[in-house]
N, C-alpha and C positions, 0 to 999 in steps of 0.2 A: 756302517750300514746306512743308506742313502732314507731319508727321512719316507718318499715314497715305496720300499718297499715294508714285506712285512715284519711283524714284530716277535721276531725268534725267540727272544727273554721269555715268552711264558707260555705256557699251554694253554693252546686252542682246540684240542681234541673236543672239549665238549660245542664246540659250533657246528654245530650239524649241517646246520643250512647254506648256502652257499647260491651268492648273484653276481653277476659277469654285464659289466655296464661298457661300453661300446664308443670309444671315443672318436670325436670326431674331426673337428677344426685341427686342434692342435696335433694332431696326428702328422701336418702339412709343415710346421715350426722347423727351422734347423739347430742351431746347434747352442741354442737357449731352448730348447725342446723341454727340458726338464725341469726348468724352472715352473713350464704350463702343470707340467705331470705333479710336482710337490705340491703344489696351489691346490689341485684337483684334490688329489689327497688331503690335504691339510683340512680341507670346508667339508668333506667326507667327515673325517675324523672329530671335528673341533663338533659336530651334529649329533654323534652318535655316542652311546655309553660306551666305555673302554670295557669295561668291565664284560661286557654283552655282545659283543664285535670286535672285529678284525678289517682292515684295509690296508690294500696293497695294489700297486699296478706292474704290471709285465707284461710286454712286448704288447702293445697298444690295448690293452685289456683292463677293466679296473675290475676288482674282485675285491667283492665284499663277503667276509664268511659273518654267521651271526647264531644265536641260542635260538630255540625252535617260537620264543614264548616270545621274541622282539621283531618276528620277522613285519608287523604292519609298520614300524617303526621305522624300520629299514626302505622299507619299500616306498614308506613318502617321502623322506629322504631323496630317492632314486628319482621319484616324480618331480623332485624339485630342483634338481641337481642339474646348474649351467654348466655345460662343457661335455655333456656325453650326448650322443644320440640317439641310445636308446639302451635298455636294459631288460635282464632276463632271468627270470629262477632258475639256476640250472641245477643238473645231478650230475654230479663229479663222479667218473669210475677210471675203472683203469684202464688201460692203452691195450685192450685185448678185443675181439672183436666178437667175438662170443658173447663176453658182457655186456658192450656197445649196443648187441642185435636184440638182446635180452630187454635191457632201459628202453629201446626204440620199442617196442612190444606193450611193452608196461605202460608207457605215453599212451599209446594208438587205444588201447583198450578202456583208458582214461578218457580221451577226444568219441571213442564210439559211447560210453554211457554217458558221455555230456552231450548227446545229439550226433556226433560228426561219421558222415559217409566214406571220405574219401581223405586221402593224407600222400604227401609226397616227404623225401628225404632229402636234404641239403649237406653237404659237408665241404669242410674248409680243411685241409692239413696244413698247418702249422707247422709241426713237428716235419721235415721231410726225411726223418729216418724210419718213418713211419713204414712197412712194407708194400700198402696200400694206399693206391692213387684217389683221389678223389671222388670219381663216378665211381670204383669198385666199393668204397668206402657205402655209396648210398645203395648201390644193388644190394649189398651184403647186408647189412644193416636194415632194409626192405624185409628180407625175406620171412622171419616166422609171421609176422602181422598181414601180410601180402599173401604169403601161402596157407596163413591158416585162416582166412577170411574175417580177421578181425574189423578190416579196413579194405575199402580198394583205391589200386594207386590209379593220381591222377596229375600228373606233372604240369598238366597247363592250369587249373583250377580249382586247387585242391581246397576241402574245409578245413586242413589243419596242416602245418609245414613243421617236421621235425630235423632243427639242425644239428648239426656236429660238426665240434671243433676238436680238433686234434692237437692238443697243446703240451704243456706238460704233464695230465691225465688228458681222458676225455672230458669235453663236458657238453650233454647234452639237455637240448629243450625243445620247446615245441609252441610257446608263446614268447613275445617279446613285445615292449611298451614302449612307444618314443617319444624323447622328452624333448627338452630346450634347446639343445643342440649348444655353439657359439662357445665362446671362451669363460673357463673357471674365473671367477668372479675373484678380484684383490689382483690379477694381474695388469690391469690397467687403471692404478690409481683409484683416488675417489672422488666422486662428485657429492655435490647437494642438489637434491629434487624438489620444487615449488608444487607440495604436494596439496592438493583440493578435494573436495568429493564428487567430482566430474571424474570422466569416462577417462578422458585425455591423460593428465598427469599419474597416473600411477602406470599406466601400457608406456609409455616413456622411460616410466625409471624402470621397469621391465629390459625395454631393450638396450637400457646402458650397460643393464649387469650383464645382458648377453655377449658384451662387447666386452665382457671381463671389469668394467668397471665396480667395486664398492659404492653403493650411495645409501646415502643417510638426506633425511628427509624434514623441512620445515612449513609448518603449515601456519595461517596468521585465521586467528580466532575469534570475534567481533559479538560477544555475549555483550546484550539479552538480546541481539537483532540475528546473529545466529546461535540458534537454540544447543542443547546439551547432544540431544541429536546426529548434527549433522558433524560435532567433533567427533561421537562415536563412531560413522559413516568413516572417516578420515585416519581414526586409529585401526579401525579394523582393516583396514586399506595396505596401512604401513605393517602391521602383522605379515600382510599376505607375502608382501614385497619381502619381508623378514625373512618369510619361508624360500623365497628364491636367490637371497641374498648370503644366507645363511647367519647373520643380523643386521639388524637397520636399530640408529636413534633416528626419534622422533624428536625435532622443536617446536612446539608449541608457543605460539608468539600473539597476545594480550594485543587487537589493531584498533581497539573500539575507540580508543581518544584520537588516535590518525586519522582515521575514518570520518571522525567527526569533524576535524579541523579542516580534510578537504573539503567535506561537506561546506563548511562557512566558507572557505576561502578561496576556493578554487570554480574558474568557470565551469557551469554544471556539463557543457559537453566532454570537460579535460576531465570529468571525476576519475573515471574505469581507468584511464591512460596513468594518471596522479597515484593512484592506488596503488598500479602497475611500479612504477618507478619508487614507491617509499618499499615496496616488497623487496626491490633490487637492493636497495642501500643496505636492508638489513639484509639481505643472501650472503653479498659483498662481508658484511662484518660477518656471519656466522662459517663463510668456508675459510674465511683466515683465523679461524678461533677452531678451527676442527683439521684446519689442514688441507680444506679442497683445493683440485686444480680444476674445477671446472662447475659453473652453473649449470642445471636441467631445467627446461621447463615442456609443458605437454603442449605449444603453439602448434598453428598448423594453421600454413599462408594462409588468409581468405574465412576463417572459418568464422570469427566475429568479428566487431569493429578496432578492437585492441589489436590484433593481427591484419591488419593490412601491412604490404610493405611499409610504409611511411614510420605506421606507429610502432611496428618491430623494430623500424632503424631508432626510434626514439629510445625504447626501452633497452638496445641493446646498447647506447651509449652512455649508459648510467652502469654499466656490467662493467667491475674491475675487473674480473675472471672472465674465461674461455665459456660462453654462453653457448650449450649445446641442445638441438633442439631436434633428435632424433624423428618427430612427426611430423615435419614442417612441408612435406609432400604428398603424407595419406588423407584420404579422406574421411570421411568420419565411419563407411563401411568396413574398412579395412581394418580402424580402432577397434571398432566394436570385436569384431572377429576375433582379435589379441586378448579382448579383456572378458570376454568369453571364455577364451582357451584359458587362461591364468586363475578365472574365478573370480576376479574384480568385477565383473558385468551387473551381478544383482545386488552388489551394495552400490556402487555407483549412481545407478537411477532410481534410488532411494529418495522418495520427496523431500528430502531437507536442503535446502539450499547454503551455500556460501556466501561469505562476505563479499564478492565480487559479484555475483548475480544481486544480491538484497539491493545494495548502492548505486547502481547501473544506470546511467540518463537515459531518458529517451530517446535522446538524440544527441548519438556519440561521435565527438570527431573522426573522423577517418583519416585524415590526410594530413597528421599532425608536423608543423614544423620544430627540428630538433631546438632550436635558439630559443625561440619562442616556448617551447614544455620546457624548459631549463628556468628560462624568466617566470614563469608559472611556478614553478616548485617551489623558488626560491623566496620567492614571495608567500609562499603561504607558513614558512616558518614550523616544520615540522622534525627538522632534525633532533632538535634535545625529547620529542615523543618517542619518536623514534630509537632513539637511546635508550629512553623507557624499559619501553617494551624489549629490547633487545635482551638489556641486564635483568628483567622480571622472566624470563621464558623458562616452561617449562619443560623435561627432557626424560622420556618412555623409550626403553631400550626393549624391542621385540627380536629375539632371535628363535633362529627354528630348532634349537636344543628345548627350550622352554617350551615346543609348541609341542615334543613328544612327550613331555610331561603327560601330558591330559590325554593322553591313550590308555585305556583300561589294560593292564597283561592279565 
């Protein structure tokens, strides 16, 4: 029995509840299709208590059953969950249309004491052995709600839409929630994110995992110039990521003796660029110590002086790995909008500053040449600090199993 369906060995009779998650990317995959669908499953599963749930997918459908007492648990889950489109409570009945019209009933009279005027009906057949076509599916299913003035129908503008899917029961509903969309997360490798407590870098490591990527995250920490603060800002950051990723480590990397040796020894305009590039060397060491194929960072052409073309070209030739820079064309509206949607927005613009804002020149190169930042580096003799720090870091494993812990049942 194939890893993505469900788990016959035991009884699930007492899972009452039942959510029907809506895939969507990989739906388009050919005939590696199923390796998306095990992955989907698999981050499903490795989130949720076995004990307390069920997960399965069938004919583009991911169904989740769960115990009455776990459903919030489920449900952030759902919210958080790259690769589907969207998701929905549903009521499982049976392939009768009596029953079908009965639930549709029970919905509408639910949507009228929640406020709602008006309702229309949706159905999809699946099943095509089913007797009934599609529109007769929604006339039928209409009628005691319609004729008994629960509701009235209104097809172009309704306050509430009740679907049906005709699958191997029914299942219907009348709300649904859309999430991340993009591909289940582990099938595209891992990266490391150069994670800060700016806006930028975590909406980055956002869209890698939408891209199916794994990332695990290092942040460089510069105590007593940055405060205990702004590593909190940073940790909770990586949680969040945690929760989309279905786990993140965090590295934690000691910069304050780096920092200070650019400080003496580097021209005060190369400081921000200097910093830039001692971050790379240790990225370089920590994704071949964990496995990455690829660097992250949250850049975006134009946005400060360390992103101009010139001094990207700098910093990107100090990158052993495949430096991926998913923002490198939004503008800073477009971020915010992401780290809004994700929940990152209000710890972001948290007044705690980082080590790369605290050390910042006045007046920063822009137009750096690559020969010349290399003759700079090399000269200021930071490699064995950097060594340092690397072997000293410290490493916080956030996954989103851990983070349903802390739901009251």
């Amino acid at each position: 029995m194939g890893e993505y369906k469900s788990r016959a060995d035991r009884d699930t009779s007492f899972l009452t509840e039942q959510y029907l998650g809506k895939l969507g990317e990989l739906t388009l995959k050919g005939s590696n299709k199923k390796i998306f669908e095990r992955q989907l499953v698999k981050n499903v599963r490795q989130a949720l208590d076995f004990e307390r749930s069920d997960v399965f997918l069938r004919n583009g459908r991911l169904y989740v059953k769960c115990a009455g007492d776990y459903c919030s648990q489920v449900e952030y889950v759902l919210d958080h969950l790259v690769g589907i489109t969207g998701w929905a409570r549903v009521r499982s009945v049976e392939k009768d249309i009596d029953i079908i019209r009965r639930t549709v009933l029970e919905l509408c009279e639910e949507a009228r004491d929640a406020g709602s005027k008006t309702f229309k009906v949706e159905a999809r057949r699946e099943d095509k052995t089913f007797p009934m076509n599609s529109y007769e599916i929604c006339v039928e299913a209409a009628g005691d709600a319609s004729d008994g003035g629960v509701l009235s129908v209104d097809v172009h503008d309704p306050d509430v839409v009740v679907n049906i899917e005709i699958r191997d029961r029914a299942y219907i509903y009348s709300s649904q929630k859309r999430t991340c969309r993009g591909l289940p997360v582990g099938v595209s490798g891992k990266g490391l994110l150069l994670l800060s407590g700016g806006l930028d870098s975590p909406v980055a490591g956002y869209r890698m995992m939408c891209r199916g990527m794994k990332v695990d995250c290092v942040y460089f920490h510069s105590y007593p110039y940055t405060s205990d603060e702004a590593r909190k800002k940073v940790e909770d950051l990586a949680k969040i990521l945690g929760d989309f990723g279905v786990e993140t480590y965090l590295n934690i990397i000691s910069f304050t003796d780096v920092q200070m040796q650019i400080k003496k020894s580097s021209p005060e305009s190369f400081a921000t660029l200097m910093l830039r590039l001692c971050m790379m060397k240790v990225a370089n060491m920590l994704s071949e110590k964990i496995h990455a194929s690829a660097i992250i960072t949250g850049e975006s052409l134009g946005q400060v002086a360390s992103q101009t073309v010139e001094n990207l070209a700098v910093t990107e030739s100090f990158a052993k790995f495949p430096l991926y820079r998913p923002l490198i064309g939004q503008d800073k509206e477009e971020i915010v909008s992401v780290a809004e949607k994700i929940g990152t927005y209000g710890i972001s613009i948290l007044p705690y500053e980082d080590c790369c804002v605290l050390f910042s020149p006045k007046h920063p190169v822009l137009r750096a040449d690559i020969d010349e930042a290399k003759k700079i580096y090399d000269a200021m003799g930071v490699d064995d600090l950097i060594q340092k720090a690397f072997d000293a870091r410290e490493i916080v494993k956030y996954s989103l199993k851990d983070r349903l812990s802390e739901f009251q049942n």
